[in-house]
C-alpha positions as CSV (number, residue, x, y, z in Angstrom):
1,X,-2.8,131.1,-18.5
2,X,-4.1,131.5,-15.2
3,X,-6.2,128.2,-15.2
4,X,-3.3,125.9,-16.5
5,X,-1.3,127.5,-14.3
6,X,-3.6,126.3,-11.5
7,X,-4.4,123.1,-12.9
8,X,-0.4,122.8,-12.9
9,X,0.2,123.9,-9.0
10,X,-3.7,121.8,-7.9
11,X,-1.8,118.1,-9.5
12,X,1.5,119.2,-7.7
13,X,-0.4,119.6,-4.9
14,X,-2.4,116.4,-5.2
15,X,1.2,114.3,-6.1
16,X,2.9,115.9,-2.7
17,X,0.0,114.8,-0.4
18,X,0.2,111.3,-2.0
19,X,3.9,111.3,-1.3
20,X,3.6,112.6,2.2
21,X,0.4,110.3,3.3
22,X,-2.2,111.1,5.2
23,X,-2.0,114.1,7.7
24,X,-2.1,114.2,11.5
25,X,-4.7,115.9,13.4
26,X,-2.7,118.2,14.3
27,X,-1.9,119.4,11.1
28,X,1.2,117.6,10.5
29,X,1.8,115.3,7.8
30,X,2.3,111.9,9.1
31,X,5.6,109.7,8.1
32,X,4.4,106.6,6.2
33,X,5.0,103.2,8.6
34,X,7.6,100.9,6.6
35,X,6.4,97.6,7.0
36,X,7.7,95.1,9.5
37,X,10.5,92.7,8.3
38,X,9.5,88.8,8.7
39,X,10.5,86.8,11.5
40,X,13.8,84.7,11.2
41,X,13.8,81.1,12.4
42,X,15.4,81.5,15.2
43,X,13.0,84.1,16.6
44,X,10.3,82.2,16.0
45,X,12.0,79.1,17.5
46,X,12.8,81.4,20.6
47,X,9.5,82.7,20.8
48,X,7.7,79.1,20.6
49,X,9.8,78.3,23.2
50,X,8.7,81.0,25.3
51,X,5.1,81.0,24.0
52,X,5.0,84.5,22.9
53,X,3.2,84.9,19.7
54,X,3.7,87.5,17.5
55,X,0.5,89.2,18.5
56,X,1.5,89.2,21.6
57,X,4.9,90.9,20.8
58,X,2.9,93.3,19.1
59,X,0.9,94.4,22.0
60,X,3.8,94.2,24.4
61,X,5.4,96.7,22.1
62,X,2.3,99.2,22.0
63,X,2.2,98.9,26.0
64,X,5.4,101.6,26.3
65,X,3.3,103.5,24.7
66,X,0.0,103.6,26.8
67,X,1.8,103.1,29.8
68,X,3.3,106.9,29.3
69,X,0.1,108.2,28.9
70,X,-1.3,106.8,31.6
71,X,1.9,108.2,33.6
72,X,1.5,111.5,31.9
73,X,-2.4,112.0,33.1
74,X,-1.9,110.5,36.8
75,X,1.3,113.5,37.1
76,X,-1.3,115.7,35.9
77,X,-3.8,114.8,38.6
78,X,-1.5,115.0,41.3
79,X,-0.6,118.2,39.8
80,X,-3.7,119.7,39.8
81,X,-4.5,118.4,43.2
82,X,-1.5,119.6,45.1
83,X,-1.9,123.0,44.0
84,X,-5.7,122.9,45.1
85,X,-4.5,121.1,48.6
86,X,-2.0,124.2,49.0
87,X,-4.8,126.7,47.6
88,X,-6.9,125.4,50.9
89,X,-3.8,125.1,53.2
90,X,-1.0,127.4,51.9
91,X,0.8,127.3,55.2
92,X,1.9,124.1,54.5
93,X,4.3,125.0,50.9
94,X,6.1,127.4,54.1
95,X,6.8,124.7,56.3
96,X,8.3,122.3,53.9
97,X,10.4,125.7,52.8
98,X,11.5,125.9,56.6
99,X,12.6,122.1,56.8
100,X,14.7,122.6,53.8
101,X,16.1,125.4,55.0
102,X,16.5,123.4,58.8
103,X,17.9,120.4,56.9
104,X,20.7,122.4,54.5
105,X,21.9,124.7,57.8
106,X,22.3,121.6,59.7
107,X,24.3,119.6,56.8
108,X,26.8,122.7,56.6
109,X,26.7,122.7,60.5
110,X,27.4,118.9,60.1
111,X,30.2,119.4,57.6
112,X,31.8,122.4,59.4
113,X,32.0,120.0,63.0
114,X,33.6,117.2,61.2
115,X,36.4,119.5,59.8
116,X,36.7,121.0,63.5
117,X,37.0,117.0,65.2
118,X,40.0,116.3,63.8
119,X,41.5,119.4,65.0
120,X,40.2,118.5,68.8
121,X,41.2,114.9,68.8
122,X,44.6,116.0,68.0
123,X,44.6,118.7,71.2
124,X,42.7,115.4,72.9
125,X,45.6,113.4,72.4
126,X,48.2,116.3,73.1
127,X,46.5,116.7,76.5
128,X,46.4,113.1,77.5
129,X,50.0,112.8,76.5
130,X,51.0,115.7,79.4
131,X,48.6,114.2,81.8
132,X,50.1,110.8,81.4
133,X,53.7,112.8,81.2
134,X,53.2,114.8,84.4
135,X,51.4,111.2,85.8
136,X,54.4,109.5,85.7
137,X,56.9,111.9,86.7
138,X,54.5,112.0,90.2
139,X,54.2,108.9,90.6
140,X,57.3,107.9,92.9
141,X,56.7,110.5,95.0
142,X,52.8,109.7,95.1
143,X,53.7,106.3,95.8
144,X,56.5,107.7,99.1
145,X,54.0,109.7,100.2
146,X,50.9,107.3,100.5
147,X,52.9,104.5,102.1
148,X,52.6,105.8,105.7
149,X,49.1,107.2,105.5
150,X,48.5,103.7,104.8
151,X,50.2,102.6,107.2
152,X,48.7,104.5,109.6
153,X,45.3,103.7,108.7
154,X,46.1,100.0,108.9
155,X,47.4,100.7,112.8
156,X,44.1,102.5,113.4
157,X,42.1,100.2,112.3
158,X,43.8,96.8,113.7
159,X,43.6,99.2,117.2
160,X,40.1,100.0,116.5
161,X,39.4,95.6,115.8
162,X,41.5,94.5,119.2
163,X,38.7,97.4,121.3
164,X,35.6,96.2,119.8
165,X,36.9,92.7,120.1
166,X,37.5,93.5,123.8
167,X,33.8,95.0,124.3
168,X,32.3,92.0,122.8
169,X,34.3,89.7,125.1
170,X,33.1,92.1,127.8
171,X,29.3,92.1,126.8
172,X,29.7,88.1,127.0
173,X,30.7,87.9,130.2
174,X,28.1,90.3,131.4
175,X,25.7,88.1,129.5
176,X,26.5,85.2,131.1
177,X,26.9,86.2,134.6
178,X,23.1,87.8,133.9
179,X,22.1,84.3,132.8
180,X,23.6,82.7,135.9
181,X,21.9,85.5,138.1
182,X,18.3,84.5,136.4
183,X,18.8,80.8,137.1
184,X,19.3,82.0,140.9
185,X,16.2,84.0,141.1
186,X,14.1,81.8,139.3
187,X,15.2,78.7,141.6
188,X,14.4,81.2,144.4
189,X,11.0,81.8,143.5
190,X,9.8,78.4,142.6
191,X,11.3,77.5,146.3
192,X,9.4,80.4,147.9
193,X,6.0,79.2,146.1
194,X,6.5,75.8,147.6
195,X,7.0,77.8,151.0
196,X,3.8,79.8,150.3
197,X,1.8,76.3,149.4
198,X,2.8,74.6,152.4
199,X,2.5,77.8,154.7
200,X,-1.3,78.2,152.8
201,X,-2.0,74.4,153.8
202,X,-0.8,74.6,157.6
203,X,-2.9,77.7,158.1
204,X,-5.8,76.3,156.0
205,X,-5.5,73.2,158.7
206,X,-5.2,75.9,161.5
207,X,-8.3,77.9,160.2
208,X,-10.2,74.5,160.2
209,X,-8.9,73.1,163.7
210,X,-10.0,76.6,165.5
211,X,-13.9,75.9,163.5
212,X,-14.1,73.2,165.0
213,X,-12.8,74.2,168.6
214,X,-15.4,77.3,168.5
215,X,-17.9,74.6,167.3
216,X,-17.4,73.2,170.2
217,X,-17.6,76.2,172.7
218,X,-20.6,77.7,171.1
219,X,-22.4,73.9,171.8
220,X,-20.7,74.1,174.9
221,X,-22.7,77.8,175.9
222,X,-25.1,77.5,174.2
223,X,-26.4,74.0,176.9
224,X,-24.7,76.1,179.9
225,X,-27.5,78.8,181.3
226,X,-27.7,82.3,180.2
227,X,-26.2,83.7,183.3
228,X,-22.8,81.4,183.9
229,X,-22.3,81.7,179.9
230,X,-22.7,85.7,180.1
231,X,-19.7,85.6,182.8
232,X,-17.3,83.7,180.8
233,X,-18.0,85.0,177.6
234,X,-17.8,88.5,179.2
235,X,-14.1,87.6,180.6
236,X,-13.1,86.0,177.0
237,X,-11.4,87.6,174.1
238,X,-13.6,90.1,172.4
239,X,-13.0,88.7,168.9
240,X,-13.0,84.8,170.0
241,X,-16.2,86.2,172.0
242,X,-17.9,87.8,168.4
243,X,-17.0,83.9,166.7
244,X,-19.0,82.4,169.5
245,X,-21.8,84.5,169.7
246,X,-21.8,84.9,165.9
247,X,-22.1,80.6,165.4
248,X,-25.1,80.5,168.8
249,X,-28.7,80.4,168.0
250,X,-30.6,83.7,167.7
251,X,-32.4,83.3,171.6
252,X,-29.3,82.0,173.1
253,X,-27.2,84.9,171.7
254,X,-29.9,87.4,173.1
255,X,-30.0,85.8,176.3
256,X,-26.3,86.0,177.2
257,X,-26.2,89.6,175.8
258,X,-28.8,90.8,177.8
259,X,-26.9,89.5,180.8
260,X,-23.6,90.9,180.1
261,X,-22.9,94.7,181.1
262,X,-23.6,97.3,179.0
263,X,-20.1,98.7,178.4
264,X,-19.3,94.9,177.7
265,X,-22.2,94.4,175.4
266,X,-21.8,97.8,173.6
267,X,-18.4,97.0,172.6
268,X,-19.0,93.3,171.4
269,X,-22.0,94.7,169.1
270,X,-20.2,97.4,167.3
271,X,-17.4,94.6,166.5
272,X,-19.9,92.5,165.4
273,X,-21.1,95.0,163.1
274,X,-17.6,96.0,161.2
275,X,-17.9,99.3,163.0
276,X,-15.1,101.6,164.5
277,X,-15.2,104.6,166.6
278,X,-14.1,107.6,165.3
């Protein structure tokens, strides 16, 4: 019984996997694929227009399909490396916990100032309205008031104009009587240089008349004999006297001086010399 029975349950077996198809790897039995209805005409028009064959759709179609898995393993990696970047450096995961934290308070700080504007533009407005209230209630009395200062202030300054406008009439007079005054002592001084020039010429004409007249005396004494030269020269002016003897001949000089007295003599050397007494 036991063996029919098997053999009964083995081809029940056998009929079920045939049914279900060929099993997965993972142990699940796999749905059989239903085969692909044909192209109509007008996709196959379409897709000749297009130039898209129907391998092409085919492997367009399995793309999705690798594409995910591609996806999947790249979230993996980054996974995997994130959690080994914050393994190394776990002060980072408590910053970005601190900027959330930073970037929700100031949000709800955000939110709670832009329910509280509305409230202080509305006592903004109330405030300007009094200002502008009390404003124009002053003003007449403002405008009373500020008239004379003004008027005042006008006064003082047209009285302050007219006194500098005086001084600078003042300062232009004084600047052109100066000017005159220059004129004079300029004109004065070019006529006292001409005075000086033709003063400087007469004596320079003087100066070269008395050369020649003491020229003339020293030839004179110096052909006279030593005695009668000795008494004039002794009688003559002590500095006209000097000149003469100065201009002579060496032995003429000594000649007359050793005839004149000695007072006479002593005082006509020492003046011949540049020397003073004490």
């Amino acid at each position: 019984m036991k063996s029919g029975y098997d053999q009964f349950f083995q081809k029940a077996k056998e009929t079920a996997k045939k049914e279900a198809g060929p099993r997965a790897p993972n142990g699940k039995a796999q749905q059989p694929r239903r085969p692909s209805a044909p192209p109509t005409d007008a996709e196959i028009a379409i897709r000749q227009a297009l130039g898209i064959s129907q391998k092409q759709s085919q492997k367009r179609r399995r793309r999705p399909a690798k594409l995910s898995s591609i996806l999947g393993m790249a979230g993996v990696t980054a996974g995997v490396a994130v959690m080994v970047w914050l393994a190394f450096e776990p002060w980072r995961l408590d910053d970005w916990f601190e900027r959330i934290e930073v970037g929700f308070l100031g949000n709800v700080m955000a939110s709670e100032t832009g329910q509280k504007k509305p409230e202080k533009s509305a006592d903004s407005k109330n405030q300007k309205q009094e200002k502008n209230a009390s404003s124009e209630g002053r003003e007449p009395s403002s405008i009373n008031e500020s008239v004379p200062q003004d008027l005042s202030y006008y006064a003082k300054l047209n009285d302050k104009r007219q006194e500098l406008d005086l001084r600078e009439k003042e300062l232009n007079e004084l600047e052109e009587e100066l000017h005159k005054q220059k004129l004079e002592i300029e004109a004065r001084i070019q006529h006292l240089e001409k005075l000086r020039d033709q003063i400087a010429g007469v004596l320079k004409d003087k100066v070269e008349v008395d050369q020649e007249k003491v020229m003339r005396l020293v030839e004179f004494y110096s052909n006279m004999k030593p005695q009668q030269a000795a008494k004039i020269i002794g009688t003559l002016n002590e500095d006209l006297a000097i000149e003469v003897l100065g201009k002579m001949k060496k032995k003429s000089a000594a000649e007359i001086m050793n005839l004149l007295e000695p007072n006479k003599a002593q005082v006509l050397s020492e003046k011949f010399a540049g020397y003073k007494r004490r």
